[in-house]
C-alpha positions as CSV (number, residue, x, y, z in Angstrom):
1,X,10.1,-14.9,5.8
2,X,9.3,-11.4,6.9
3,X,6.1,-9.5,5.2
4,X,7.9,-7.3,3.2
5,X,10.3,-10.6,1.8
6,X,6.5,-12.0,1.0
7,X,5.0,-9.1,-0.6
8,X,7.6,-10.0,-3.2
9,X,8.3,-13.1,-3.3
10,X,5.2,-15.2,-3.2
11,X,2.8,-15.4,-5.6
12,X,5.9,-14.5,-8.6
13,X,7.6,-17.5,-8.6
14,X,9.3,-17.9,-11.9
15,X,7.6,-20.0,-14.3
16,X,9.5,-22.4,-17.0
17,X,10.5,-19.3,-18.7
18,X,12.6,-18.3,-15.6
19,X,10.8,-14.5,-16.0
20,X,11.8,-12.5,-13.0
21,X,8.2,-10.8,-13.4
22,X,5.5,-13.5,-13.9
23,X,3.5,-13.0,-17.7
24,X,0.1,-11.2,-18.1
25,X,-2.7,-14.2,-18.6
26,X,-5.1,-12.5,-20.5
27,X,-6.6,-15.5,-22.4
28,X,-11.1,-16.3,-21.4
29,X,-10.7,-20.0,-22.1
30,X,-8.5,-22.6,-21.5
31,X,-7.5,-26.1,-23.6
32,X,-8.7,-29.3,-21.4
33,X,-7.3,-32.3,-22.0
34,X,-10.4,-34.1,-22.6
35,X,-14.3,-34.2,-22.6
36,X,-15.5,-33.7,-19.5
37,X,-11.9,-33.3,-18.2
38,X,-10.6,-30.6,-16.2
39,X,-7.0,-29.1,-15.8
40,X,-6.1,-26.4,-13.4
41,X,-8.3,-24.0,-15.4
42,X,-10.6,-23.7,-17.6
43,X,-12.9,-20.4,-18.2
44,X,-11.6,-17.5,-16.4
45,X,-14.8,-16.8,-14.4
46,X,-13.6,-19.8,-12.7
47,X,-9.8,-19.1,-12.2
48,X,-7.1,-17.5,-14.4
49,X,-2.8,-17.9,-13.6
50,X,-2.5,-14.3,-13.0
51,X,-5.6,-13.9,-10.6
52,X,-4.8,-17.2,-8.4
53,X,-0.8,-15.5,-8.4
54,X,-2.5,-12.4,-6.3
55,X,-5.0,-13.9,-4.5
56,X,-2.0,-16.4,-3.6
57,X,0.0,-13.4,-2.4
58,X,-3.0,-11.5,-0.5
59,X,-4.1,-15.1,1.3
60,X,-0.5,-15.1,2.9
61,X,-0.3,-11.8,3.8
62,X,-3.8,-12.3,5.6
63,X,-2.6,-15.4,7.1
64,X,-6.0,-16.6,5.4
65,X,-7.0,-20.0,3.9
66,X,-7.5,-18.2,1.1
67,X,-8.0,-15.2,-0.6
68,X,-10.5,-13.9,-3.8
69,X,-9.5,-11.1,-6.1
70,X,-12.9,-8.9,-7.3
71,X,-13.5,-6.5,-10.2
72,X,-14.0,-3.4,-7.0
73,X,-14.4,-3.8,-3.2
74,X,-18.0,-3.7,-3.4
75,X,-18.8,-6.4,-5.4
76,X,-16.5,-8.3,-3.0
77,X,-18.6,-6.6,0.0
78,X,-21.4,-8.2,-1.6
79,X,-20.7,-11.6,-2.2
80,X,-19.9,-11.8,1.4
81,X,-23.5,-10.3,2.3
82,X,-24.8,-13.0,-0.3
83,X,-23.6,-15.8,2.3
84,X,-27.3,-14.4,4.0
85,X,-30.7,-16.1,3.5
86,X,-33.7,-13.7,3.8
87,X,-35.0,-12.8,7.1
88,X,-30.8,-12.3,8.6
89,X,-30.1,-9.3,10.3
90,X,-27.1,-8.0,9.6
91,X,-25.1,-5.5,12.5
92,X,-22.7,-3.0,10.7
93,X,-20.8,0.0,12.3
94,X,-22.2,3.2,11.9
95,X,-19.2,4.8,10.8
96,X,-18.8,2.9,7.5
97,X,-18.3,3.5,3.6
98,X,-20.9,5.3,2.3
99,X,-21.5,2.7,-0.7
100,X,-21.6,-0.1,1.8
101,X,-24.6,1.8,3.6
102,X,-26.0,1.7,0.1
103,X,-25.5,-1.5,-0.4
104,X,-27.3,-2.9,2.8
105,X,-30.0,-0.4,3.0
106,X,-31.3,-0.3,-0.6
107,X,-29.8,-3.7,-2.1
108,X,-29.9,-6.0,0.4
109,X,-32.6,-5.2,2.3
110,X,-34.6,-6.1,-1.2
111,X,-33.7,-9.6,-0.2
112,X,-35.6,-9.2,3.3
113,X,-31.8,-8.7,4.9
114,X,-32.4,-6.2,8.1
115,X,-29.9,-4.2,9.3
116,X,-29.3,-2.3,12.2
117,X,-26.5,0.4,12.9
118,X,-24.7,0.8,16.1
119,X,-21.3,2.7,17.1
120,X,-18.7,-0.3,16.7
121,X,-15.7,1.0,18.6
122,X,-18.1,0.1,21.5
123,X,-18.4,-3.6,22.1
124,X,-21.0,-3.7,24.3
125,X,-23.6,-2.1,21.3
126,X,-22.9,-5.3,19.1
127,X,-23.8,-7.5,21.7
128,X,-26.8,-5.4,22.6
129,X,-28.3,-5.1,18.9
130,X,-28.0,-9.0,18.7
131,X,-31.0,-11.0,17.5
132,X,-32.1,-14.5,17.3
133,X,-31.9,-14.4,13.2
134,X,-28.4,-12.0,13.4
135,X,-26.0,-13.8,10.9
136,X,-23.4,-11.0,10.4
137,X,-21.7,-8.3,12.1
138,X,-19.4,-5.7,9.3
139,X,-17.1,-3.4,10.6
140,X,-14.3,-1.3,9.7
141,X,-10.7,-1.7,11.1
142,X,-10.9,2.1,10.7
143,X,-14.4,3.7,10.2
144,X,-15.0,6.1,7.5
145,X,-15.2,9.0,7.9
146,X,-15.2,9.0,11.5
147,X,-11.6,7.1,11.9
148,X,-13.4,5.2,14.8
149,X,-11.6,2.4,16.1
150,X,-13.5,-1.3,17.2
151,X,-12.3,-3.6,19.5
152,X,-11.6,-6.6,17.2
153,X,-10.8,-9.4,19.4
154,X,-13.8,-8.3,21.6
155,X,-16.2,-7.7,18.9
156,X,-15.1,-11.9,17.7
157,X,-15.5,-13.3,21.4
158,X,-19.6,-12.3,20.9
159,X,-20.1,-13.6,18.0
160,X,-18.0,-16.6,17.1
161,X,-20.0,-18.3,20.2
162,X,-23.1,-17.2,19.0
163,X,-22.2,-18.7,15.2
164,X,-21.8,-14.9,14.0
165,X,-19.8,-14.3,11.3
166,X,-17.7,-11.4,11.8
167,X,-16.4,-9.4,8.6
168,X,-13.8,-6.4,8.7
169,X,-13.7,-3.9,6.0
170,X,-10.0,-2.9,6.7
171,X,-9.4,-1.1,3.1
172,X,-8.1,1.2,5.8
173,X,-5.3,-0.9,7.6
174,X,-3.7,-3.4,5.0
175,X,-2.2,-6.1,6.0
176,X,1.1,-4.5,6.2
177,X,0.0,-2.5,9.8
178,X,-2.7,-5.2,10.8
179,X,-4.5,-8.6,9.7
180,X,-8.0,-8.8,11.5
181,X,-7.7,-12.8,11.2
182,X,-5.3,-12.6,13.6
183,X,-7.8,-10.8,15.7
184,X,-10.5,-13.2,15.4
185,X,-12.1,-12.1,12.0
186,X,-13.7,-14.5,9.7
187,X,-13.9,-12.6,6.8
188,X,-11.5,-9.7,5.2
189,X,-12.5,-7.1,2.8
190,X,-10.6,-5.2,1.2
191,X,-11.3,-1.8,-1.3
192,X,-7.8,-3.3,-3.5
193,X,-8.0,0.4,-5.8
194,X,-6.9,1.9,-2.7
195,X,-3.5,0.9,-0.6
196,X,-3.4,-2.7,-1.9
197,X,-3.1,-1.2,-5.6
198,X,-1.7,2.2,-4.1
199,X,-1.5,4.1,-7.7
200,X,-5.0,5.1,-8.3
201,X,-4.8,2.9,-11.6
202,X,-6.7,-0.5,-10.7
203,X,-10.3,-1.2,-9.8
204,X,-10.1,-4.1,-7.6
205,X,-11.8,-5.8,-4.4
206,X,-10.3,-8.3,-2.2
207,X,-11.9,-11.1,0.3
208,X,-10.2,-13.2,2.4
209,X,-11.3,-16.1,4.5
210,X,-10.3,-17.4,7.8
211,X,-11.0,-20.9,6.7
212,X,-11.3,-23.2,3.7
213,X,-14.9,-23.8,3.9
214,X,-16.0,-20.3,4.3
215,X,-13.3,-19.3,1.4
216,X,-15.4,-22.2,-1.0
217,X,-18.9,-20.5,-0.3
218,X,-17.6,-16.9,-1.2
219,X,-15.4,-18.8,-4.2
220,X,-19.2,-20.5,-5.2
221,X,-21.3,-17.2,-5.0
222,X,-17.8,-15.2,-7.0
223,X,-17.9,-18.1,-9.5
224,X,-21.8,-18.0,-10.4
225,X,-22.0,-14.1,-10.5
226,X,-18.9,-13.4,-12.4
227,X,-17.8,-10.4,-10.2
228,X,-14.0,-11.5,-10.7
229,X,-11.0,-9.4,-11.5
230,X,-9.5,-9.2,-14.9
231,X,-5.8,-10.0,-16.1
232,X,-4.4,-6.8,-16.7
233,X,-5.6,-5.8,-13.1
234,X,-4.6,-8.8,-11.5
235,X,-0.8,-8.0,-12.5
236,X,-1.2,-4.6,-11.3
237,X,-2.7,-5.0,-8.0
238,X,0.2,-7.9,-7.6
239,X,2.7,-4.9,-8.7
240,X,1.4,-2.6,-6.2
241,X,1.5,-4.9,-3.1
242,X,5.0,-5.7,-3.7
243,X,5.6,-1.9,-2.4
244,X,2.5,-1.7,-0.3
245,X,4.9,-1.7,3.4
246,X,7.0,0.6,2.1
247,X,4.3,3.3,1.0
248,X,2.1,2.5,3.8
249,X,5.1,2.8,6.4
250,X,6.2,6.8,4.6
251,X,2.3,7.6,4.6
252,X,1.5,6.8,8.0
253,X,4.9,8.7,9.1
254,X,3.4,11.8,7.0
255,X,0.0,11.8,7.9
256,X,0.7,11.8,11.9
257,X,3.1,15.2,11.0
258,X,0.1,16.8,9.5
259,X,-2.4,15.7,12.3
260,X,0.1,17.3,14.4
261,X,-0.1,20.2,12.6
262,X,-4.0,19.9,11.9
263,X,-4.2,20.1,15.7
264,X,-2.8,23.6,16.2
265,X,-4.7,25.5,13.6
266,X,-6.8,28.2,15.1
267,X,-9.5,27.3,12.3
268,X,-9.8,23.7,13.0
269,X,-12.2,22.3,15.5
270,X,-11.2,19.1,15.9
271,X,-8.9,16.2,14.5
272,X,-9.2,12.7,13.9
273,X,-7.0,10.5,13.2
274,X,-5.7,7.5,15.9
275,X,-1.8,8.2,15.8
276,X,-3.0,11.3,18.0
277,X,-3.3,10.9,22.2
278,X,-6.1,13.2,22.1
279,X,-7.9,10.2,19.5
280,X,-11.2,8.2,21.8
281,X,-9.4,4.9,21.2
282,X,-5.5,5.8,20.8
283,X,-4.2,3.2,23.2
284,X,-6.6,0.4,21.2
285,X,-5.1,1.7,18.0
286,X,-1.3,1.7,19.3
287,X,-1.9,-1.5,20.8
288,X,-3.1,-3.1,17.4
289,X,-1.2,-0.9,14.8
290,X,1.9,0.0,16.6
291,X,3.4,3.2,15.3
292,X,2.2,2.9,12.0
293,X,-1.4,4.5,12.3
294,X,-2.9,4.5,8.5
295,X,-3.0,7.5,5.6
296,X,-6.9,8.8,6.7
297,X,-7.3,11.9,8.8
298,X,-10.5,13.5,9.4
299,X,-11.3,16.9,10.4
300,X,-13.8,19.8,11.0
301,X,-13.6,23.3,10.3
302,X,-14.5,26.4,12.4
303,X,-16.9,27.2,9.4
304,X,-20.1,26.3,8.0
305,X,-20.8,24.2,4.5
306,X,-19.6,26.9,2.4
307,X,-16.6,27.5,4.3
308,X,-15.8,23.7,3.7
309,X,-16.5,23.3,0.3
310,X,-14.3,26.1,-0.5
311,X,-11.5,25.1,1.4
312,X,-11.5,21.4,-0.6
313,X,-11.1,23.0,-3.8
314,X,-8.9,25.4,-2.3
315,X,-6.0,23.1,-2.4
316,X,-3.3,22.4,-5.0
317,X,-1.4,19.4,-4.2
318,X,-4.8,17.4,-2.4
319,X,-6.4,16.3,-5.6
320,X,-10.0,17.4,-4.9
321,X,-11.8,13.2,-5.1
322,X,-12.9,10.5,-3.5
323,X,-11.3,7.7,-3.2
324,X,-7.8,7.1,-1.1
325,X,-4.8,5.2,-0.7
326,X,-2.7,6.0,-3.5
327,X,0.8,7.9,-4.2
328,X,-1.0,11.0,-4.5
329,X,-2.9,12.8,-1.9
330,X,-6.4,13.8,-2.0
331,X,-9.5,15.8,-0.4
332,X,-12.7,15.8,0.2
333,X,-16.1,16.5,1.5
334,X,-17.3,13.1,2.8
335,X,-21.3,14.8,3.8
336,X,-21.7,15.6,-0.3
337,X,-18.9,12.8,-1.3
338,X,-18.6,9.4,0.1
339,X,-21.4,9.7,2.1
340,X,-23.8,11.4,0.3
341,X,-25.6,8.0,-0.4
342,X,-26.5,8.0,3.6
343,X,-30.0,9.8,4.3
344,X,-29.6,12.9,6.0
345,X,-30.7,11.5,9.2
346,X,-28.4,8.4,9.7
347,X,-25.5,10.8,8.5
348,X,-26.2,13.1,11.4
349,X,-27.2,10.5,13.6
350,X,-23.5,9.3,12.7
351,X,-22.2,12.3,13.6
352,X,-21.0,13.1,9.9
353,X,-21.0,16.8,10.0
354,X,-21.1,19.5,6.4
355,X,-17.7,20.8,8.2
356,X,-16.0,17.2,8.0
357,X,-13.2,16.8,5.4
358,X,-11.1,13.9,5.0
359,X,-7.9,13.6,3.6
360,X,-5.8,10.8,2.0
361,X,-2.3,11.2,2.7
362,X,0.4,10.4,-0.3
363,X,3.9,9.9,-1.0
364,X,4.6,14.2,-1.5
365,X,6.8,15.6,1.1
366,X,4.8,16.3,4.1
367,X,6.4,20.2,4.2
368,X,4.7,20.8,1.0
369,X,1.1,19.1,1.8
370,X,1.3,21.0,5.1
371,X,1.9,24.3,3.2
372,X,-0.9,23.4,0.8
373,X,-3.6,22.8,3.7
374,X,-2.3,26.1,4.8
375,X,-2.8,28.3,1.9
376,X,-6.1,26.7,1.8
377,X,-7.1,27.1,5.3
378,X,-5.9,30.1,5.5
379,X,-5.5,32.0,9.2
């Protein structure tokens, strides 16, 4: 079946009630049939029938041996870095999520877990930056803010000979444009609250594993932490997936029209965003993504800090927020947002600029999120 036939169809297979829509599970425990017995659940740490109904769902549209369902993307993020003993060094793309710089710099690195950061979308700095005790290497499918695009397939034939494992944050690219297993990825992430989800209404992280081993460590380390997503979330990240191509497909249509647009305005310095020829790595990103090309831009004003935070609250259709992904389009500042958690150093060093805004691209009509950036830009 095609991925849009899947989206819907697996993972809701009626149950003996014949329920076209599968019921909510929101019981803890679960009945056994006997001491020291064990049916298909029992505590729902462990496993609930809603949560294994979207992780069923999400492993398939991976093409994944499996697939775990979080309570946010960085608690799945960090189960993944919990696979590493102390003294592993860890590689990670220097244009990634904010929190995940958090999370490795001031978190993990209080389990002796090194880290160094290189530019990802160059192939040749992963290998380069490798150590005798590397373990890891995390990139982005799309790096945030930046909208840097790595070489997947490239970045997997270094380390799966060296026993690296290679994990892909691509909350950026769902599955519907691109699956990074495909492309030589061992590991999966995805932020679910953002396009997997796609109504800004459900916290949610996603991992999904290239084989079943790997998939029963991260399920061990999920299990004895307790980072696991709820019932009520479970059904509606299994809602919003069932749309997901649909959205993603009208979003990525709109967003290239207003990096178009973006392009021409005397006020803008430059654009980024990998639908566009003038993008560092557009052929890469055609060549991977087709013509669907993500909801993320990122651009720079003409104008200083002030300039920049004015125009983000200028706006009345881009809800001024982080986060991205959903039906409704939003803005922000990513040097004082989703980045602020970098030190100022590393964020220049990134090349995260105070003039840098990014915008997540929703279902409106793209006339009237054009006009908006307009009035806001002004001439």
């Amino acid at each position: 079946m095609k991925f849009r036939t899947r989206a819907i169809h697996v993972g809701s297979e009626p149950d003996e009630t014949g329920a076209v829509i599968p019921p909510i599970y929101l019981a803890t425990t679960f009945i056994q049939p006997g001491a020291g017995e064990w049916g298909t659940f029992d505590y729902s740490r462990s496993g609930s029938p809603t949560r294994a109904r979207v992780e069923k769902v999400l492993a398939d549209l991976e093409g994944a041996a499996g697939a775990l369902a979080f309570s946010s993307g960085m608690a799945a993020t960090h189960c993944a870095m919990m696979l590493l003993e102390a003294g592993s060094h860890v590689i990670a793309s220097n244009d990634i999520y904010g929190g995940t710089y958090r999370l490795l710099h001031k978190i993990c690195s209080r389990n002796q877990i090194e880290v160094s950061l290189v530019p990802a979308h160059d192939a040749e700095s992963i290998a380069d930056a490798i150590r005798p005790n590397t373990k890891m290497v995390w990139i982005e499918s799309i790096g945030n803010p930046l909208i840097t695009i790595p070489d997947i397939p490239a970045i997997a034939s270094i380390t799966r000979p060296a026993g690296i494992l290679l994990g892909v944050d691509s909350t950026f690219v769902p599955p519907a444009i691109l699956r990074p297993i495909e492309l030589g990825a061992d590991i999966v992430m995805h932020s679910a609250t953002k396009l997997l989800g796609g109504h800004s209404d459900c916290l949610a992280g996603v991992l999904a594993a290239r084989d079943r081993q790997l998939h029963d460590r991260l399920y061990y380390t999920q299990n004895a932490t307790g980072a696991v997503l709820g019932g009520l979330e479970s059904f509606l990240l299994h809602r919003g997936i069932k749309t997901l191509s649909l959205r993603v497909r009208e979003q990525s249509s709109t967003a290239l029209r207003i990096a178009q647009w973006l392009e021409q305005h005397p006020r803008v310095r430059r654009v980024l965003y990998p639908g566009l020829a003038s993008h560092p790595q557009h052929a890469r990103a055609r060549n991977y993504m087709g013509d669907q090309f993500g909801t993320i831009i990122s651009f720079e004003l003409t104008g200083d800090i002030a300039e920049t935070k004015r125009v983000c609250s200028a706006t009345k259709l881009f809800g001024l927020a982080v986060s991205l992904g959903a039906v409704e389009s939003l803005i922000e500042q990513p040097a004082t947002m989703s980045h602020a958690s970098y030190d100022s150093a590393a964020r220049a060093a990134a090349g995260i600029s105070d003039s840098l805004i990014r915008l997540s691209v929703g279902l409106e009509d793209a006339d009237d999120l054009i006009a908006d950036l307009d009035q806001a830009i002004g001439s």
